[in-house]
C-alpha positions as CSV (number, residue, x, y, z in Angstrom):
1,X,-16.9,75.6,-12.4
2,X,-17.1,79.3,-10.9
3,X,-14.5,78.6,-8.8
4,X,-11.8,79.0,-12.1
5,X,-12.9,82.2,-13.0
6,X,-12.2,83.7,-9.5
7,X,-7.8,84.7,-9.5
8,X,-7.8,84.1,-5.9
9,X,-9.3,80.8,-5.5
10,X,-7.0,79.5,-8.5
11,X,-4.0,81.2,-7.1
12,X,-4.6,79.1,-3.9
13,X,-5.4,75.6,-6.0
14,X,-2.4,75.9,-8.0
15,X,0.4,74.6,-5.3
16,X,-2.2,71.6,-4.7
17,X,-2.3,70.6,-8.4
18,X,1.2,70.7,-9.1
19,X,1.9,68.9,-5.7
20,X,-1.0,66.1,-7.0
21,X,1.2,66.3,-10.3
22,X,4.5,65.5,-8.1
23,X,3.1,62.5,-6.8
24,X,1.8,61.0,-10.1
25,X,5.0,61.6,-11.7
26,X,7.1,60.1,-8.5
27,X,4.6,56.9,-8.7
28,X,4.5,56.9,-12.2
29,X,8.1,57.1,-12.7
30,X,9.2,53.9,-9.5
31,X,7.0,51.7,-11.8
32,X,9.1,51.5,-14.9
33,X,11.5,49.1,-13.2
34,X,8.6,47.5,-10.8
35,X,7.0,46.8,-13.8
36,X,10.5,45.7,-15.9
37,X,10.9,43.5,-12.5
38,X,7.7,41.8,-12.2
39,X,7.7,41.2,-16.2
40,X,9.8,38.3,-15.5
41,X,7.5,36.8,-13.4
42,X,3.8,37.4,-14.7
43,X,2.9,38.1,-18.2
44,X,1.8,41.8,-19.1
45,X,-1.8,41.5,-19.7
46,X,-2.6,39.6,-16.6
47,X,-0.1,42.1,-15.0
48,X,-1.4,45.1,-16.2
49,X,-5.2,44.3,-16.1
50,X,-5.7,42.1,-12.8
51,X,-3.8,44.7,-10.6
52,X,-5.6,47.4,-12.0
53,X,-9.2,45.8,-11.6
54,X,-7.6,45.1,-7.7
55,X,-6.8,48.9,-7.7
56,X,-9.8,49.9,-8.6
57,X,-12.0,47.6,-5.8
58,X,-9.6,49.4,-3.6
59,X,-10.3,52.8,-4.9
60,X,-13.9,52.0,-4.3
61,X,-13.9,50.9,-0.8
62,X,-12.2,53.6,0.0
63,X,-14.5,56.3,-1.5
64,X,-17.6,54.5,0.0
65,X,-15.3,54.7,3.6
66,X,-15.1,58.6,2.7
67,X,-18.5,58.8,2.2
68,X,-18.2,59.2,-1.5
69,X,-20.8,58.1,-3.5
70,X,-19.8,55.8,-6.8
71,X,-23.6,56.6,-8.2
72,X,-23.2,58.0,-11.8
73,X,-25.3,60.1,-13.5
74,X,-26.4,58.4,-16.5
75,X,-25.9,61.3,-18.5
76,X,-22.3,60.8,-17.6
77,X,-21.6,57.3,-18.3
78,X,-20.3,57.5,-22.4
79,X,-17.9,60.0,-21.2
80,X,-17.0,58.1,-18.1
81,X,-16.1,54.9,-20.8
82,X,-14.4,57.0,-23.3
83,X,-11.7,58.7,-20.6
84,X,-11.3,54.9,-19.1
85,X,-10.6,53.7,-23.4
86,X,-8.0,56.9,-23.7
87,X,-6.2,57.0,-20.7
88,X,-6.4,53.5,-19.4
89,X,-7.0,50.6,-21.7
90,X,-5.3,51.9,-25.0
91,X,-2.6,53.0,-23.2
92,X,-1.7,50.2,-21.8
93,X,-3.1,47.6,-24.5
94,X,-1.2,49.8,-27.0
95,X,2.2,50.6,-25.2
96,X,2.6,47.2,-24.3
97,X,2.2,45.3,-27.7
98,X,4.5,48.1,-28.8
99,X,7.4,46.3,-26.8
100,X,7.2,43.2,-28.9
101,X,8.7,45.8,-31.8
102,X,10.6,48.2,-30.3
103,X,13.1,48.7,-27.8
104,X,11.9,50.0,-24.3
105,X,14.1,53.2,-24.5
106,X,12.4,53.8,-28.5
107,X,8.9,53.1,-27.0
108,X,9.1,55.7,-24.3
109,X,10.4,58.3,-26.4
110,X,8.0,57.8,-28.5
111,X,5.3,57.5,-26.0
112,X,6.5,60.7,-24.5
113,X,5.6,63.1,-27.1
114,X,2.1,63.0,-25.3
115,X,2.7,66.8,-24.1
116,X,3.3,67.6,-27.8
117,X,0.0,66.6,-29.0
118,X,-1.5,67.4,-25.6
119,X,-0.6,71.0,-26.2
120,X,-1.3,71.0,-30.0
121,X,-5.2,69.9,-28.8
122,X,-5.5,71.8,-25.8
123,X,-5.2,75.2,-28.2
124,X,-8.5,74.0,-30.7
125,X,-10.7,72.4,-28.5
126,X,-10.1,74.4,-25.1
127,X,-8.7,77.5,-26.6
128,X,-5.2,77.6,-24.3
129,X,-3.0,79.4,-26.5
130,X,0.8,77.9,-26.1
131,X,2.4,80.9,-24.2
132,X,6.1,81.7,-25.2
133,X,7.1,80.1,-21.6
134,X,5.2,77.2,-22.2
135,X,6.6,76.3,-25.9
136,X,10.2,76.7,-23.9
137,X,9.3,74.6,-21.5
138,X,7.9,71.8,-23.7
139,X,10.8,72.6,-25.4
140,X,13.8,71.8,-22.8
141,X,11.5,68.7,-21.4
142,X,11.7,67.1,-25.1
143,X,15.5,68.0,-25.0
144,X,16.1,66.4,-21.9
145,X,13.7,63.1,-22.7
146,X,16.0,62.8,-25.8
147,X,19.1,62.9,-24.2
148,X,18.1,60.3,-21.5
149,X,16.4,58.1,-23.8
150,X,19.0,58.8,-27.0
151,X,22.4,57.1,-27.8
152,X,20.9,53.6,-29.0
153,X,21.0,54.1,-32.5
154,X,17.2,54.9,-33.1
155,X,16.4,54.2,-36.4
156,X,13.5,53.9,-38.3
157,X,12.3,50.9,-40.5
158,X,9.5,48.5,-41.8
159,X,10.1,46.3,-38.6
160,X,9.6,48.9,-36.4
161,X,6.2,50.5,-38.4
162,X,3.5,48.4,-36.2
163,X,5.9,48.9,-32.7
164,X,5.9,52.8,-33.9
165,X,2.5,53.2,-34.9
166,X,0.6,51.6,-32.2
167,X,3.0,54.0,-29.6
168,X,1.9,56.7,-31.2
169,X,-1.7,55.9,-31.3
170,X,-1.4,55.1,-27.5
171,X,0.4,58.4,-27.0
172,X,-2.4,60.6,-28.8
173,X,-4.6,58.5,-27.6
174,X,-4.0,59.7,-24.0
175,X,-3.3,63.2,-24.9
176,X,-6.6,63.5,-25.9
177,X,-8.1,62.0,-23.0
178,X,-6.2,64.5,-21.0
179,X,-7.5,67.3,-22.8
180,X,-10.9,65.9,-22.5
181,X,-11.1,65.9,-19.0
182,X,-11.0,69.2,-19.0
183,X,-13.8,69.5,-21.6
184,X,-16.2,66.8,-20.6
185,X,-15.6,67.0,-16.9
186,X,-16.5,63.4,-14.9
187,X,-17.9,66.1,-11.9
188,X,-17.0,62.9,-9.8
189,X,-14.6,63.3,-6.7
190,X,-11.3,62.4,-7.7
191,X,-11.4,58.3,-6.0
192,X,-14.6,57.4,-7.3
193,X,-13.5,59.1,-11.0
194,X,-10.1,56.8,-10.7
195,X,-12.5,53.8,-9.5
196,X,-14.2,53.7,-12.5
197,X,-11.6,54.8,-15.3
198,X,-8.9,52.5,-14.1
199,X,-11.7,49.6,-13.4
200,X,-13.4,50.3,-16.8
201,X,-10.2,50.4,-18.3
202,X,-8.7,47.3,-16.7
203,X,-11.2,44.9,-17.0
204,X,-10.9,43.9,-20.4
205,X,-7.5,43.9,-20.2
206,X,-7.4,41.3,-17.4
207,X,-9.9,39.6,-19.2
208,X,-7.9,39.2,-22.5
209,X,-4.9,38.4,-20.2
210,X,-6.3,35.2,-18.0
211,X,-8.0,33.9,-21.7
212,X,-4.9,34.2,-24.2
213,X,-1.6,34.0,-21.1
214,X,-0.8,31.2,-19.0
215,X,0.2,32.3,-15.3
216,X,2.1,30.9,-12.4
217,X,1.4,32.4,-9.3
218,X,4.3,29.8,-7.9
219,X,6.9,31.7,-9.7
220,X,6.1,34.8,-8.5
221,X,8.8,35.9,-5.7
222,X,8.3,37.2,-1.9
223,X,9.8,40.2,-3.7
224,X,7.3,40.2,-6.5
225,X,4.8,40.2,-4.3
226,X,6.2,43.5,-2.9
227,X,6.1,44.8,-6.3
228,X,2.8,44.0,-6.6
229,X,1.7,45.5,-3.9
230,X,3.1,48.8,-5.4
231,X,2.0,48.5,-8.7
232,X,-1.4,47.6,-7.1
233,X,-1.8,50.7,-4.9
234,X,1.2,53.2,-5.2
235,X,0.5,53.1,-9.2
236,X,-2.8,52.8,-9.9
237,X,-4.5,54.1,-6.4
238,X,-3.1,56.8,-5.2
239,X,-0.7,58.1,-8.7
240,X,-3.9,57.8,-10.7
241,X,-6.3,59.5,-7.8
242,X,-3.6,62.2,-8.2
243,X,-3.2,62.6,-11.8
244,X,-7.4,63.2,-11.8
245,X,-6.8,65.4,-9.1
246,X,-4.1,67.4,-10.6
247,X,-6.2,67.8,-13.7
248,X,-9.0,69.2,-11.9
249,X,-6.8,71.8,-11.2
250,X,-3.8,72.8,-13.9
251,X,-4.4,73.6,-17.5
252,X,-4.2,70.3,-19.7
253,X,-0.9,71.2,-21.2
254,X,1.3,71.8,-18.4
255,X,-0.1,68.8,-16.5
256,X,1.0,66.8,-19.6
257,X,3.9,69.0,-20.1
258,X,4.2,67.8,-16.1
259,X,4.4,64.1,-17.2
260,X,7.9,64.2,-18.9
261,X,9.4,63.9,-15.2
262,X,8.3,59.9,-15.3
263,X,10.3,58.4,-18.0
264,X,13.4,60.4,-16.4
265,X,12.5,59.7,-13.0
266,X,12.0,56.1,-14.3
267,X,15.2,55.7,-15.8
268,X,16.9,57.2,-12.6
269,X,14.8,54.5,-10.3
270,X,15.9,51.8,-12.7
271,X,19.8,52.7,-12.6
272,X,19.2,52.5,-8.5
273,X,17.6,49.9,-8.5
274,X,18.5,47.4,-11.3
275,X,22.0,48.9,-12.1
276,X,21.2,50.1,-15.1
277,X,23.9,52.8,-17.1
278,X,23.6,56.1,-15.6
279,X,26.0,58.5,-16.4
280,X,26.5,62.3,-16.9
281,X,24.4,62.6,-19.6
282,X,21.4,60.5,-18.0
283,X,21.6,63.1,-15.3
284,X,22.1,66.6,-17.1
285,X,18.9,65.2,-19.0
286,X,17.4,64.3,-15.6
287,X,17.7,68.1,-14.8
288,X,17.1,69.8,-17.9
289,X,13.8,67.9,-18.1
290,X,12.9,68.9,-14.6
291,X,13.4,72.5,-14.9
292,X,11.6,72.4,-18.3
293,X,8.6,71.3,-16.1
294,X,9.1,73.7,-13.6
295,X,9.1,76.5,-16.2
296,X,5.6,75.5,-17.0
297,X,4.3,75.8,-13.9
298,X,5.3,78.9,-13.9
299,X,3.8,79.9,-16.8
């Protein structure tokens, strides 16, 4: 788009990425314990894909309240289904079966090397050469995701192999759908762009969830239904509508670099909310990470 290669107009789009970056990592982050929460009354699949497919219809009626068309191009359409594959459905599909082999804390450590592979793609296929500021950055965020998340006695073994593996399929996975939508652009505002992905994405998922899980809307709480309410729109309406919008705008690797904030936010939100250990340690990690991020946007 022209508008990039004008310093002015970027200068003036740059506080409205990272601020669409904020709110992706803040919605992002609350859902680690919503979603720990409402594990224990609905099982993941369902969970995952029949809120998302909800999101989405809400997504859409709200675009065609805008005024935004949902017409694509047909021209548009493979790369429309390969962003919703990378950055809804194996992410989710893939992080999730990786819980039935590894420990939450392993999986998102794991899963959080997304800006790592982020970064080392963004260099050959969009040409953004790591700065020194931005390697320090990516840097202290790792640091500080390793300190939050360390402590438990990660190991490594042949149990573990399929938990490891499919995280870190999941995890490239969505780094390269990041760097892709910078690439092959949807040119789609950013509701109808989240319509599609998340729908496209979540539809087999719900699918494969009411055919292989049983479900019992009984058990579900007043409370859970709270929770699903956020999952439904905090999470996947309006964090998702932001994450497309802040890529629209930010280089690929800081906005990923700008995702380490939701495991640290998440474990934060969990130790408020479900009482979970959080000591001095959780929160010099909570602060090294955030500055790491900060430093990128910077750079």
């Amino acid at each position: 788009m022209t508008v990039q290669n004008q310093p002015g107009a970027r200068a003036r789009l740059a506080p409205a990425g990272l601020m669409f970056l904020a709110i992706t990592s803040i919605g992002w982050g609350f859902n680690w314990p919503v979603t720990k929460y409402l594990l224990g009354e609905l099982p993941p699949l369902t969970l995952r894909g029949v809120t998302g497919v909800i999101g989405a219809c809400l997504l859409a009626v709200l675009a065609v309240a805008r005024g935004q068309s949902l017409k694509v191009a047909p021209a548009l359409w493979p790369r429309l289904m390969l962003a919703a594959l990378l950055n809804v459905t194996g992410w989710m599909v893939l992080i999730g079966l990786a819980l039935l082999w590894l420990p939450a804390s392993e999986t998102a450590l794991i899963a959080y090397t997304m800006p790592v592979w982020a970064a080392m793609l963004a260099w050959p296929v969009l040409g953004e050469r790591p700065t020194v500021l931005r390697t320090i950055a990516l840097v202290m965020a790792l640091a500080g995701l390793a300190a939050i998340m360390g402590g438990n006695g990660i190991t490594a073994s042949a149990a573990k192999l399929p938990g490891m593996i499919m995280t870190l399929v999941g995890s490239i996975g969505f780094a390269l759908g990041t760097v892709l939508a910078k690439k092959l652009p949807l040119h789609l505002p950013p509701i109808p762009a989240a319509a599609w992905q998340i729908g496209l994405g979540c539809f087999p998922v719900a699918i494969a969830g009411l055919l292989i899980e049983t479900t019992h809307l009984a058990a579900v709480t007043p409370f859970g239904w709270l929770l699903l309410f956020y999952s439904t729109v905090i999470q996947f309406c309006i964090a998702y509508v932001a994450w497309f919008a802040a890529l629209a705008r930010l280089p690929a690797s800081i906005a990923a670099i700008g995702t380490m904030a939701v495991p640290v936010i998440g474990v934060v939100a969990s130790a408020l909310a479900l009482h979970e250990p959080l000591g001095i340690v959780q929160i010099a990690a909570l602060i090294f990470t955030l500055a790491g991020v900060a430093l990128a946007a910077r750079s």
